[in-house]
C-alpha positions as CSV (number, residue, x, y, z in Angstrom):
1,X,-105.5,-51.1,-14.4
2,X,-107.2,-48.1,-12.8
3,X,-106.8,-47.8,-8.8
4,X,-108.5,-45.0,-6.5
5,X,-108.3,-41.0,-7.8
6,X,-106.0,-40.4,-4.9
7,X,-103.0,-42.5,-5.9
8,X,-103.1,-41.9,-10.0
9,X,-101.9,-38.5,-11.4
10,X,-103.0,-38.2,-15.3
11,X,-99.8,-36.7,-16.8
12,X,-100.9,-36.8,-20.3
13,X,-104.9,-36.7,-22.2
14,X,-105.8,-37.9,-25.5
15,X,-104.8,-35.8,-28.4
16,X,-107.8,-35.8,-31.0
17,X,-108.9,-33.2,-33.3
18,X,-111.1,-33.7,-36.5
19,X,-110.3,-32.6,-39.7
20,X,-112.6,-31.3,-42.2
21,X,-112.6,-31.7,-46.0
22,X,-109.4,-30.8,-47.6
23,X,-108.9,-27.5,-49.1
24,X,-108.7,-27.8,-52.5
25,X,-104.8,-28.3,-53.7
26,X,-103.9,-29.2,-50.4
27,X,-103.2,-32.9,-48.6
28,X,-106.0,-34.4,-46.5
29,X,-104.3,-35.4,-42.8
30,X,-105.0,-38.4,-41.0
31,X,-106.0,-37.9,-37.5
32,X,-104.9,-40.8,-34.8
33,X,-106.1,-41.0,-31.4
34,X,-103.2,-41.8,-29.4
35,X,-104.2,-43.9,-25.7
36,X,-103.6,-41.5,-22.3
37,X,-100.2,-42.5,-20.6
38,X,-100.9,-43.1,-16.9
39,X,-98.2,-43.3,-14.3
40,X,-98.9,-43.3,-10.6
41,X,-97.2,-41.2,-7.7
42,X,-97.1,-42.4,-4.2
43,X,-98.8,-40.2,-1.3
44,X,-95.5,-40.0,0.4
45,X,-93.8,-38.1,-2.9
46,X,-96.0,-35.8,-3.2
47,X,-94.5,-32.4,-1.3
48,X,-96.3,-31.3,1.5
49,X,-98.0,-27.9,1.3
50,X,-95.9,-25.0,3.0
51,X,-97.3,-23.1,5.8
52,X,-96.5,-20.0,6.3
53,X,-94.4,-19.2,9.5
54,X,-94.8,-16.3,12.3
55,X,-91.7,-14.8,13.1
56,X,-89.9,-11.7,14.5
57,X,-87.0,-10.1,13.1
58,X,-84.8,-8.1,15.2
59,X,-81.8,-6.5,15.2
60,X,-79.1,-6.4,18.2
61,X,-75.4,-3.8,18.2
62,X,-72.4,-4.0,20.4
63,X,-69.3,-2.1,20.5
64,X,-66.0,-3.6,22.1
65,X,-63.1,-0.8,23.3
66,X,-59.4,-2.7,22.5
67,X,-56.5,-1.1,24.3
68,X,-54.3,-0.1,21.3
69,X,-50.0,-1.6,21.2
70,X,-48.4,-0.3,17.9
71,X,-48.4,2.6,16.1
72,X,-47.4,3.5,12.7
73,X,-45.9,7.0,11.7
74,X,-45.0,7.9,8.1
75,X,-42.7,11.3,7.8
76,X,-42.1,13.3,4.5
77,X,-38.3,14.6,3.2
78,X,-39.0,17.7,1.4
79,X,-35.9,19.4,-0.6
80,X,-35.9,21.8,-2.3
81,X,-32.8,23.0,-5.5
82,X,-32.0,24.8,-8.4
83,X,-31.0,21.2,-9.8
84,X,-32.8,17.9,-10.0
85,X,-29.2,16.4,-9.0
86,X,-28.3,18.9,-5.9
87,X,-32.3,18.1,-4.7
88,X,-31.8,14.7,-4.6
89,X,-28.6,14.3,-3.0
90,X,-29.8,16.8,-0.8
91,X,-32.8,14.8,0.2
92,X,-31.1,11.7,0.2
93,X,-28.6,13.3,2.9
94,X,-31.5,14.2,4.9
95,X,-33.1,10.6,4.7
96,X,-30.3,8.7,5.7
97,X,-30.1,11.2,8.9
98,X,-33.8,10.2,9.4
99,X,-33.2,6.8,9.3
100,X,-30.0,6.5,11.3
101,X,-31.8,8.8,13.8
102,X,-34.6,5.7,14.2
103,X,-32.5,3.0,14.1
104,X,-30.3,4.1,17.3
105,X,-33.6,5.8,19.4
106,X,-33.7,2.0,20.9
107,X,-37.8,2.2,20.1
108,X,-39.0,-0.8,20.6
109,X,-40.2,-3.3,17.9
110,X,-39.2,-1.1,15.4
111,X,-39.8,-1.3,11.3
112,X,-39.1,1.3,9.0
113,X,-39.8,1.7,5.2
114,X,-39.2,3.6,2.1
115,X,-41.7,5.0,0.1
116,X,-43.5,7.6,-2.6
117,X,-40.5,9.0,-3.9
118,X,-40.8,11.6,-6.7
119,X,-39.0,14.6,-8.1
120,X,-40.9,17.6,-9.7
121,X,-39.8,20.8,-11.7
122,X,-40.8,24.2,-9.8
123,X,-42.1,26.6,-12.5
124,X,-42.8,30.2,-12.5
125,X,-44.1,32.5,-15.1
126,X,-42.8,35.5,-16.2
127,X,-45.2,38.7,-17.3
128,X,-44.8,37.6,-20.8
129,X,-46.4,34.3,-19.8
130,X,-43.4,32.1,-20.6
131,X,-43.3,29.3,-17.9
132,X,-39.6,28.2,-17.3
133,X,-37.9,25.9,-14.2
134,X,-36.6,27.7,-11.0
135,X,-36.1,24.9,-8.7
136,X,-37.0,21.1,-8.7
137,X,-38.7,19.4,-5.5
138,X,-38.0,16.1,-4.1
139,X,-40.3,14.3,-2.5
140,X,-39.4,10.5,-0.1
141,X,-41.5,9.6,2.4
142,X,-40.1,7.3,5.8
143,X,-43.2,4.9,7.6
144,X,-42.4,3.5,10.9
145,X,-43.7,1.1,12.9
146,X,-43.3,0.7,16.8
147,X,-45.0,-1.8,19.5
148,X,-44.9,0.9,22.3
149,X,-47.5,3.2,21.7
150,X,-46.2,5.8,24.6
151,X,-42.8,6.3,22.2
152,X,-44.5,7.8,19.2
153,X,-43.6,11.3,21.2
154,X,-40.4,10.4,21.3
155,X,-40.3,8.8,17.7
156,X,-41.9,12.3,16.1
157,X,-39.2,14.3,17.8
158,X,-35.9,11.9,16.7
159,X,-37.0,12.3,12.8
160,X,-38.1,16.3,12.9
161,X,-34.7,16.6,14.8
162,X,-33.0,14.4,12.0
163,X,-34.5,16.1,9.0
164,X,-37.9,14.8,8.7
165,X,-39.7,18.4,7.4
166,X,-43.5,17.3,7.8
167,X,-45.5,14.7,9.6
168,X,-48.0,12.6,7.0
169,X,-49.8,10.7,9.1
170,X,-50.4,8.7,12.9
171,X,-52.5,6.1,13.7
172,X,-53.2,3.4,16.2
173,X,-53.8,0.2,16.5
174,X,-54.1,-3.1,18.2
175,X,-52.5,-6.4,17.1
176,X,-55.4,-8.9,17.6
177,X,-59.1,-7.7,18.0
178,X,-60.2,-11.3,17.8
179,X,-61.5,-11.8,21.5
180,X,-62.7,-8.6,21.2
181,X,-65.1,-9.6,17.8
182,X,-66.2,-12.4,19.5
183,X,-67.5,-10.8,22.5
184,X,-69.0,-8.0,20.7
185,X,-70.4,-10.6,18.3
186,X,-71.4,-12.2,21.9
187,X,-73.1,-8.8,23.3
188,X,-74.9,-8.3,19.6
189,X,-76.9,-11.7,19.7
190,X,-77.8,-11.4,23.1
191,X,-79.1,-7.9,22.6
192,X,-80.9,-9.0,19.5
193,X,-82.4,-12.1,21.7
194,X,-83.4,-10.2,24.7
195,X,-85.2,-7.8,22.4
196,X,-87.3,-10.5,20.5
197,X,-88.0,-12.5,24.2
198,X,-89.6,-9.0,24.7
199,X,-91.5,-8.8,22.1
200,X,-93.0,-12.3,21.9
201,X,-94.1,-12.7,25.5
202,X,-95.9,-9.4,24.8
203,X,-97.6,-11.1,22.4
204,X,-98.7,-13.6,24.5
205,X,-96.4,-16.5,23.1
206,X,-93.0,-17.7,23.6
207,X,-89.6,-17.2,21.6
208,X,-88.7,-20.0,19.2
209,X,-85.5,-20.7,17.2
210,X,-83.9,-18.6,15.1
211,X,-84.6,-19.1,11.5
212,X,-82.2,-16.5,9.6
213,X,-79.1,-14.7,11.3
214,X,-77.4,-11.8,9.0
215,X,-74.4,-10.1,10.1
216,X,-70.9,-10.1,12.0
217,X,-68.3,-8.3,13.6
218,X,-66.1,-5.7,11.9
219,X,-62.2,-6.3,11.4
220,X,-61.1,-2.5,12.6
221,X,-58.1,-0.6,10.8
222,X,-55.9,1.4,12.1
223,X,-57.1,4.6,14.2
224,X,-55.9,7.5,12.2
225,X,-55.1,10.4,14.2
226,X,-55.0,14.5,13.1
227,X,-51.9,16.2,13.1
228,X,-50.8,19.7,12.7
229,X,-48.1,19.5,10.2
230,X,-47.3,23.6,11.0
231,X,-46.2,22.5,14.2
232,X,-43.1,21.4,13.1
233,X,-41.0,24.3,14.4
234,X,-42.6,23.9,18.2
235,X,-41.8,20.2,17.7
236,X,-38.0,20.8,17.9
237,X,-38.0,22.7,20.9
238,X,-40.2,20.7,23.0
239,X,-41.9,16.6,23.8
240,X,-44.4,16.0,21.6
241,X,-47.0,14.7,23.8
242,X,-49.3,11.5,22.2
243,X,-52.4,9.8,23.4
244,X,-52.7,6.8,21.9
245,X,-56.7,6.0,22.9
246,X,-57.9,2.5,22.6
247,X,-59.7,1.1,18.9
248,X,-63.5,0.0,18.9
249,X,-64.5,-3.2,17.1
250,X,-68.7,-3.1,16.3
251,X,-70.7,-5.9,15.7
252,X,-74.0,-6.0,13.9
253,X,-76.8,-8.6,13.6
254,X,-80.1,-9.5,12.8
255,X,-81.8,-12.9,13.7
256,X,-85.4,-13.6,12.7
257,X,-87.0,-15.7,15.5
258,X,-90.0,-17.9,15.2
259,X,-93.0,-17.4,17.4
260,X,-93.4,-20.4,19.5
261,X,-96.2,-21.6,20.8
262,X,-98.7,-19.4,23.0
263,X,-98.2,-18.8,26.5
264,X,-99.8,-20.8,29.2
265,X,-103.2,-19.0,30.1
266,X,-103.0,-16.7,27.1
């Protein structure tokens, strides 16, 4: 049964084709006609067409300043002997001093750890160009943690004092950022919005909703800071003074707005 053009979709046609006389040596084919198979597709499953849509894309930053409340210190034992043995039992000596040193500074929240240990050979050539040992090196490293960031001063001058010989790293920190990523997350969407308001009311036409949002708000590491490790000397005879400074969380984002609908009298 055939019904109106607009409701039947042909999905398959007739296959014919006609043959000519067979080649000598070769089979003749039989050619069959095989009947169209019709189906029919309701209007309502047939997809709509897509129309394109007007937008804006913008993009919107924000920076957040987080007071800083720990700090984390890592010093370096450096010894120096004509043995492997008498360098590390010197070091050793020199990082239990360090460590007892911490332990009774009453610093609060204090952790301390052990790393990067490692023993070298010192080698020095003679003018025949024959390398031989003069000294082995021993390296261990102390990291420290503390939840008063005014006390790294204090911290720095207990392990120089002790035997700590150079000063690997400082940096700062704050232990939770995440009211401070959500208000810079906050601050970046609104920027982003105000901007695209902007720019479709100049336009002539108001902002619709957002379509596409890309982006976020950074987790921030610790704030490393430089440090002179020559200053070890003027260390032991006087404070070491340390400003901790606060740690910045950024957020970035980009929303692409539809444009709405014209303005009135535009």
């Amino acid at each position: 049964m055939i019904r109106r053009a607009g409701h039947i979709l042909l999905l398959a046609c007739a296959l014919a084709a006609c043959a000519g006389p067979a080649a000598r040596g070769q089979t003749s084919a039989t050619v069959r006609s095989v009947a169209p198979n019709i189906y029919e597709v309701a209007p309502e499953q047939i997809p709509p067409a897509q129309e394109a849509t007007a937008f804006i894309e913008v993009s919107g930053t924000a920076s957040v300043s987080v007071p800083t409340d720990q700090a984390q210190v890592s010093f370096a034992m450096e010894t120096r002997a004509e043995t492997a043995e008498q360098a590390a039992t010197t070091n050793a000596e020199a990082m239990d001093r360090v460590l007892a040193a911490l332990r009774g500074g009453g610093l609060p929240g204090l952790e301390l750890e052990t790393f990067g240990y490692s023993l070298q050979p010192q080698y020095a050539t003679d003018p025949a160009r024959v390398r031989t040992i003069v000294a082995y090196m021993v390296n261990s490293n102390v990291g420290a943690t503390i939840t008063d960031v005014d006390a790294v001063g204090r911290l720095i001058d207990l392990a120089i004092r002790a035997g700590a010989n150079r000063v690997v790293s400082i940096a700062f920190s704050a232990s939770d950022t995440e009211p401070a990523r959500a208000r810079a997350l906050a601050e970046a969407v609104a920027s982003a919005r105000a901007e695209a308001q902007v720019i479709a009311e100049s336009l002539g036409y108001r902002l619709g909703a957002p379509l596409e949002i890309r982006g976020g708000a950074q987790h921030p590491v610790p704030r490393p800071m430089a440090f002179a490790e020559a200053s070890v000397r003027t260390l032991q005879a006087v404070p070491t003074p340390i400003e901790a400074g606060d740690q910045r969380v950024d957020a970035n984002v980009t929303i692409r707005f539809a444009l709405g609908p014209a303005l009135d009298g535009r």
